[in-house]
Each structure stands twice: as structure tokens, then as C-alpha cells.
LOLO-478114 format. One record per residue (C-alpha): residue in one letter; x, y, z; residue number from 1. Coordinates in nm, 2 decimals. Layout:
BEGIN
(pt A (X Y Z) NUM)
...
//
This chain:
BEGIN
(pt X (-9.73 10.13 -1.79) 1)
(pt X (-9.94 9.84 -1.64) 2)
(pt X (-10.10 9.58 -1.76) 3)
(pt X (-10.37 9.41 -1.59) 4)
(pt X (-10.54 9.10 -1.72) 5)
(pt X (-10.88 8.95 -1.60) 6)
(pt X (-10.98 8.57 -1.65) 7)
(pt X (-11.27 8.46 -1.75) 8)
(pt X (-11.45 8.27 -2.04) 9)
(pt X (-11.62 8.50 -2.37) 10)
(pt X (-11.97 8.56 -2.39) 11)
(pt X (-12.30 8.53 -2.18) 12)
(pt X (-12.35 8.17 -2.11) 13)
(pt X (-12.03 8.22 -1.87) 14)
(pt X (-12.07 8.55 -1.76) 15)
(pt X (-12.16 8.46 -1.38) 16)
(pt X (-11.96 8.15 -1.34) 17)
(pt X (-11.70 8.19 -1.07) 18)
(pt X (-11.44 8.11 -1.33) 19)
(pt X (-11.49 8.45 -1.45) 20)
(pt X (-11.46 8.67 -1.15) 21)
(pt X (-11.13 8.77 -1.28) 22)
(pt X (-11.37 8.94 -1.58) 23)
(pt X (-11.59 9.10 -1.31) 24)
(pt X (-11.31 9.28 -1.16) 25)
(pt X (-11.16 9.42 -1.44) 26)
(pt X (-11.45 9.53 -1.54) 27)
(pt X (-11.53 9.71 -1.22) 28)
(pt X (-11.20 9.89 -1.26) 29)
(pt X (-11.25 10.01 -1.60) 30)
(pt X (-11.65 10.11 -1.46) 31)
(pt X (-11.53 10.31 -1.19) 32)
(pt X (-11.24 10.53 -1.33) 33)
(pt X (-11.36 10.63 -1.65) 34)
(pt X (-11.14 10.43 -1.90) 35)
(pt X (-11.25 10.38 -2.26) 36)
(pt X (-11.45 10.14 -2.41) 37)
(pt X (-11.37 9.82 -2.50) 38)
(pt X (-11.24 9.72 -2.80) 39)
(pt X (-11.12 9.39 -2.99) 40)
(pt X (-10.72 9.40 -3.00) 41)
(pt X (-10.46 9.12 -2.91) 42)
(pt X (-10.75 8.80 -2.95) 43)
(pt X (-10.93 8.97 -2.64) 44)
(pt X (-11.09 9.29 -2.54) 45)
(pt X (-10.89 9.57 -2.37) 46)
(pt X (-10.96 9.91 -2.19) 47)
(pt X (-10.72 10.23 -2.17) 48)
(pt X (-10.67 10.50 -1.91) 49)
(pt X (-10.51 10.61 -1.60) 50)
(pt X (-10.47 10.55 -1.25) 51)
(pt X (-10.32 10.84 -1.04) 52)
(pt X (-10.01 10.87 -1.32) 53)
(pt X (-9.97 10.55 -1.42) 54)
(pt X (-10.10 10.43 -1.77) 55)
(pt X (-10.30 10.12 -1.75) 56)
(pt X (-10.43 9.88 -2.01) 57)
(pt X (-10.70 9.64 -1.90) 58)
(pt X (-10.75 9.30 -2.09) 59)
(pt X (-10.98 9.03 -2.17) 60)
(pt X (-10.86 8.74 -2.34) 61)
(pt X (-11.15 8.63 -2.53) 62)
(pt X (-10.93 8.29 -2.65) 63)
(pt X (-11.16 8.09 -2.35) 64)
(pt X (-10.93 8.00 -2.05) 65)
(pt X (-10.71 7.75 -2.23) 66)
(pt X (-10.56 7.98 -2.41) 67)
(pt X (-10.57 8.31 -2.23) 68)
(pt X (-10.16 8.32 -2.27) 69)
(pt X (-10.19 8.40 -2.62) 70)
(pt X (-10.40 8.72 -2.57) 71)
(pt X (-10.17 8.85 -2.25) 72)
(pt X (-9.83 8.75 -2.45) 73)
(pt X (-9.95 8.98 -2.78) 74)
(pt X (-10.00 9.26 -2.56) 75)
(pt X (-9.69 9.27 -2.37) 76)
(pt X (-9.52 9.21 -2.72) 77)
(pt X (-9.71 9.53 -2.82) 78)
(pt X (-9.67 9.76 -2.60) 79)
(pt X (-9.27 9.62 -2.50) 80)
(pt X (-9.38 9.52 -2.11) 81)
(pt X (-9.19 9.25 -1.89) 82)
(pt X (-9.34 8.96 -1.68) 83)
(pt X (-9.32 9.24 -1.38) 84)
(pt X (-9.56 9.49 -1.58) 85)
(pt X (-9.85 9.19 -1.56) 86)
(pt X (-10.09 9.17 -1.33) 87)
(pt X (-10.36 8.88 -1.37) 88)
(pt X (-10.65 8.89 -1.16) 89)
(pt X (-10.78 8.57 -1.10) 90)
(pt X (-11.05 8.28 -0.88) 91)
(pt X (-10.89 8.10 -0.63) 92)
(pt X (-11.06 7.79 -0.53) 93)
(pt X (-10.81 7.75 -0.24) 94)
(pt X (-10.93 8.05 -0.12) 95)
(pt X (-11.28 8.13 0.09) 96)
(pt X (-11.51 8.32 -0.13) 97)
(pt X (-11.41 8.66 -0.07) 98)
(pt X (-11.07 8.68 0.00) 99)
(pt X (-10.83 8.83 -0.16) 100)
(pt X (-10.46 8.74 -0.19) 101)
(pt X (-10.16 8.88 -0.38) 102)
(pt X (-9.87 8.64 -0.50) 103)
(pt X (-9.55 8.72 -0.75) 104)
(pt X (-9.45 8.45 -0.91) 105)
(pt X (-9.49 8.07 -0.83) 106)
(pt X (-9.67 7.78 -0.95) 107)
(pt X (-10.01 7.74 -1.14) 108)
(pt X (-10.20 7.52 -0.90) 109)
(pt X (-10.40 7.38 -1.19) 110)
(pt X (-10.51 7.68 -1.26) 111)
(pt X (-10.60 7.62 -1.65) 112)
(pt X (-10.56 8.00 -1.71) 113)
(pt X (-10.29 8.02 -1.52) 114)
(pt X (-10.13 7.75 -1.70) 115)
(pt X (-10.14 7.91 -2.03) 116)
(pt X (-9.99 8.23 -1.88) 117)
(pt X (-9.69 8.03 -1.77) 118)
(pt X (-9.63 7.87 -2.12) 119)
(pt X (-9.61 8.23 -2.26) 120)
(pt X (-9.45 8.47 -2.03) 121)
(pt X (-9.32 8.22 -1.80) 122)
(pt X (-9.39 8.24 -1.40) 123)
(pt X (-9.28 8.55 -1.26) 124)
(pt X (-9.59 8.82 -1.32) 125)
(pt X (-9.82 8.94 -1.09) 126)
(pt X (-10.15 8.78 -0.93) 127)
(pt X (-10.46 8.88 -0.75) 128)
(pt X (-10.63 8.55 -0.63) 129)
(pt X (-10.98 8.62 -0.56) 130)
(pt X (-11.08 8.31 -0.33) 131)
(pt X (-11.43 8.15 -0.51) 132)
(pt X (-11.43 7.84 -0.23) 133)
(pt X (-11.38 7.50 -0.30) 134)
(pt X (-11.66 7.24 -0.39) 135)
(pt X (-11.47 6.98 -0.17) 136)
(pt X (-11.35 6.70 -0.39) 137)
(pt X (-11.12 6.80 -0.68) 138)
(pt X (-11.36 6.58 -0.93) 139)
(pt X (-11.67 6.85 -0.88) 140)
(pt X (-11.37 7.12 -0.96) 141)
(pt X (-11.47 7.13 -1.33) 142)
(pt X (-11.87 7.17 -1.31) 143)
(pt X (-11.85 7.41 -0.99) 144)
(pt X (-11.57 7.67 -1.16) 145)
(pt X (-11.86 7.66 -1.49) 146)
(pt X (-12.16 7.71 -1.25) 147)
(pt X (-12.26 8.04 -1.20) 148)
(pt X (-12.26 8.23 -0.85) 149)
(pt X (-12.58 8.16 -0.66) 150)
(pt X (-12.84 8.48 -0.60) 151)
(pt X (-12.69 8.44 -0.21) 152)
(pt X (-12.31 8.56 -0.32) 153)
(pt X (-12.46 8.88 -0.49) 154)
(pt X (-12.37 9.07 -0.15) 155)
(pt X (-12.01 9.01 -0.07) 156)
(pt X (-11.93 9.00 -0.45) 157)
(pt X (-12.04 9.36 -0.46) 158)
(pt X (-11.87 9.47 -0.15) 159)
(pt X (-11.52 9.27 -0.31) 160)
(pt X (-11.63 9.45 -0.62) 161)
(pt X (-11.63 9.79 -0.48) 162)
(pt X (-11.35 9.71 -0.22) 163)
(pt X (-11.12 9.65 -0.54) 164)
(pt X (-11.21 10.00 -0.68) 165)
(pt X (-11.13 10.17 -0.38) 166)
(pt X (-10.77 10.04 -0.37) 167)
(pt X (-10.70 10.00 -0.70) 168)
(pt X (-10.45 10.34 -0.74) 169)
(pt X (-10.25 10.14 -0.43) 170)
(pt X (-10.22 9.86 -0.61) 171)
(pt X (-10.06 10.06 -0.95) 172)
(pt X (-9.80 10.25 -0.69) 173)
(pt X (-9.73 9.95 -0.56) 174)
(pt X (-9.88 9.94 -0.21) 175)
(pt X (-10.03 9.62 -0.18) 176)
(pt X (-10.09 9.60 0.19) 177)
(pt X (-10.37 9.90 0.14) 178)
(pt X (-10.51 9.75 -0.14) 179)
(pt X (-10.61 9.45 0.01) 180)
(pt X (-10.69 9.72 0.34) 181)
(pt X (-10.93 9.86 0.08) 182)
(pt X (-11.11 9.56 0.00) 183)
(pt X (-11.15 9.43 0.37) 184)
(pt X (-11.30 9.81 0.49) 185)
(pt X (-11.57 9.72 0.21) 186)
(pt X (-11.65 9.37 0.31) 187)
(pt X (-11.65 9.46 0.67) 188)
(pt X (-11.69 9.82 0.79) 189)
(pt X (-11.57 9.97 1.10) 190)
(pt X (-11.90 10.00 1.33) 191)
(pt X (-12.02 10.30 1.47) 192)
(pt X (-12.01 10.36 1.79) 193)
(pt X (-12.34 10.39 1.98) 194)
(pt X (-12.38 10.79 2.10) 195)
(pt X (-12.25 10.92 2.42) 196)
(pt X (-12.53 10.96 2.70) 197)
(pt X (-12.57 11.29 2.81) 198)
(pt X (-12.48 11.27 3.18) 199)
(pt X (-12.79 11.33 3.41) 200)
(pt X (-12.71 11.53 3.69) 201)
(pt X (-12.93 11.47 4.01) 202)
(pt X (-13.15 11.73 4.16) 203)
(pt X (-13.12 11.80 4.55) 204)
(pt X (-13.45 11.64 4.69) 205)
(pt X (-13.70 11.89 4.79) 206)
(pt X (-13.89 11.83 5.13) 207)
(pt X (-14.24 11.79 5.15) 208)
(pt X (-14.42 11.98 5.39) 209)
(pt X (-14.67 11.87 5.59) 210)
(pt X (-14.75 12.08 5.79) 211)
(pt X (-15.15 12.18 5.86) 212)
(pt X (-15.29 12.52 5.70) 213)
(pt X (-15.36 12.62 6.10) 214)
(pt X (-14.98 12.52 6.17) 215)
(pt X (-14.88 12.71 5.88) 216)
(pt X (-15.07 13.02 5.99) 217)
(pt X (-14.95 13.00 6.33) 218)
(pt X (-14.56 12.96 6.25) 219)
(pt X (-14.62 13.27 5.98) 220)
(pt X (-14.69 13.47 6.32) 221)
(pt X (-14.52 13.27 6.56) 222)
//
């Protein structure tokens, strides 16, 4: 059984802001493979079902970022997973917006919800760092994670989106080199190649005759 947490903040106010893209994505994965409805359990919201054979239980905290350990720690307590059953799905701001990057283990960064995780279930789960850019100083961090995506990011968030359903069974079996393969057919696919000419074959030139009707005539009898 899997577990596989996205980030984000509760309720509509934040439901575009680039801090919750780890929401977005989770979402899209329980969207796209028919899991169940949400449902309040563990301070967040989580969705059941199955990917190829493996069981999978999607979460929410719904604690606000701070405190997203809490929710991820009462689940594994629940269901009796370990830090390698955990997969947290995540933005990135040392990442361009876009990319996608798996890590085991490791530090925080900062990373508020992150952070919490660590103080719960210590370091060694799983991540998916979904790059969200950086604003460029580390003082603008705070208002540019809480700002929502602008109208112009709608196109490669959907391509991401639907890059991260494609691969998703490869990243329960464990294949993480095709899920990320997934991801980057989406965001940029192979292009077609323009259609083969049809060879032309040239015609023998035919000569022109001119010769006079009177020569004709004559050469007819000649």
C-alpha cells in the first residue's frame, strides 16, 4: 500500500496559489483513475483506490502547511506504513515552473510543509518536487508561494497535470525514470514528421515537329 500526500493550503482563497500545486496533482490522480470521493479522515481529506495492483490512499492535510505532519503521521499510524510507503508531492521554488524532480530523503530547504513532515516521520520518505520558479529574492518568497498562478501558466500546468496521470502506475511500481518520461512526452511532444514527397518521375521530352503540311504530305509519299 502507498501513500501519497499533496501540499497545499484548505479552502478556496488558496486554491490557485503555487503553494498548492501539490493539491492539484493529487487531485488529478484521483480525477483520472476513478478513486473515491473524498472524505474528512486523519485532519485532512483522502481518496481510495488502485493503481495497476497496488492500493493507494491519496491525502490532503487540511491542518494549512504548518502543520501538514500531523495529517500524514495519523495516516501512516493507521494504516501501519513506514517513511518508504510516503510519497509527498510538493512546489519547488528551486525548480523552473514545470519541472519535475524526484528525491528520497534529504533536507527541507525551508520548505514549511516539508518541515512539519520531518518533525513527524523524520526525513527519509518520498518526494515529487514540482518546480513553481523563484520570485528572485528570498524576501518576496512568502507573498509569491500565496499568490495564485497567472492566466499565462494555465498551459504547461495542464500539460504537467496530464503528464503526471500518464505515469502515475510507473511511479507506484517503482519506475521513476518513466514517470518523469511521462510528464516530459506531455509538456513536449515528439513532432511529426512532415509527409514523404511522392517522387516525380520525368517524362522523355517529346519533339515538336515542324514541319509544313506540304512537307508532311510529301514525306507521307516520299
Amino acid at each position: 500500500m502507498k501513500l501519497f500526500v499533496g501540499l497545499g493550503n484548505p479552502g478556496a482563497k488558496y486554491a490557485r496559489n503555487r503553494h498548492n500545486i501539490g493539491f492539484m496533482a493529487v487531485d488529478r490522480i484521483a480525477d483520472g483513475n476513478g478513486f473515491s470521493p473524498w472524505k474528512s479522515k486523519f485532519n485532512g481529506a483522502i481518496s481510495e483506490g488502485r493503481l495497476g495492483r497496488e492500493r493507494v490512499v491519496l491525502l490532503k492535510p487540511q491542518t494549512f502547511m504548518n502543520l501538514s505532519g500531523q495529517s500524514v503521521s495519523a495516516a501512516m499510524r493507521f494504516f501501519k506504513l513506514e517513511p518508504d510507503d510516503v510519497t509527498v508531492f510538493h512546489d519547488e521554488l528551486d525548480l523552473v515552473p514545470g519541472k519535475v524532480r524526484l528525491k528520497k530523503a534529504g533536507g527541507h530547504a525551508g520548505h514549511n510543509g516539508l518541515r512539519s513532515i520531518h518533525q513527524h516521520i523524520g526525513d527519509t520518505y518520498h518526494r515529487v518536487r514540482i518546480g513553481i520558479g523563484h520570485p528572485g529574492h528570498k524576501d518576496r518568497v512568502a507573498g509569491y508561494v500565496l499568490h495564485d498562478f497567472a492566466k499565462s501558466d494555465g498551459d504547461w500546468i495542464d500539460d504537467l497535470m496530464r503528464g503526471i496521470d500518464d505515469g502515475i502506475g510507473h511511479l507506484v511500481s517503482g519506475d521513476g525514470p518513466k514517470f518523469l518520461n511521462s510528464i516530459a512526452l506531455r509538456k513536449a511532444p515528439p513532432k511529426r514528421l512532415p509527409p514523404v514527397k511522392k517522387a516525380v518521375i520525368a517524362q522523355p521530352e517529346t519533339a515538336v515537329d515542324t514541319r509544313s503540311a506540304m512537307q508532311k504530305l510529301r514525306d507521307k509519299f516520299s
